[in-house]
C-alpha positions, 0 to 999 in steps of 0.5 A: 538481469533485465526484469522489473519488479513492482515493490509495494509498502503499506506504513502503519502505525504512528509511522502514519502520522509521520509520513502524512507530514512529508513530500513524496520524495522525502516518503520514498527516501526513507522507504529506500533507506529502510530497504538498504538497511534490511538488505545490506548485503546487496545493491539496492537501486533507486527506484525507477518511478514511485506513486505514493497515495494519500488515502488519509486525505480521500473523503471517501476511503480515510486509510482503508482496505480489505483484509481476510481475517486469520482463518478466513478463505479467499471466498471473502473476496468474492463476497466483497466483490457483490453489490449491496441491493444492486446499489452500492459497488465496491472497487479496488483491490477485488 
């Protein structure tokens, strides 16, 4: 009781193209739809605010993230979070 949470999704898949076509509101519809339906036995409330990004449409990012491969250590975020020959810098996630 009294805490808040922060619940994050990431959509894949031909689900991508689907959702690049909707108004935010209309991507967090579905999102709690599909939330209510996995939790059926509980209260699912409506969110208290929502932000939904449109990587697709950044020049810059086109989708991606960071990722450790199967296998891999946490080292790889360290070595993410180096600059290239002390020029090119990479932010986010690391």
């Amino acid at each position: 009781q009294g805490k808040q949470a922060v619940l994050m999704s990431v959509i894949s898949g031909d689900a991508v193209t689907l959702v690049q076509e909707m108004e935010d509101k209309e991507v967090i519809e579905e999102c709690m739809k599909v939330l209510r339906e996995l939790f059926k036995e509980q209260d699912v409330p409506e969110p208290l605010g929502f932000f939904v990004t449109r990587w697709s449409a950044d020049l810059w990012s086109q989708m991606s993230y960071s990722f450790v491969k199967t296998g891999g250590s946490g080292e790889a975020y360290d070595i993410l979070a180096e600059d290239v020959q002390g020029k090119l810098f990479f932010a986010g996630e690391v």
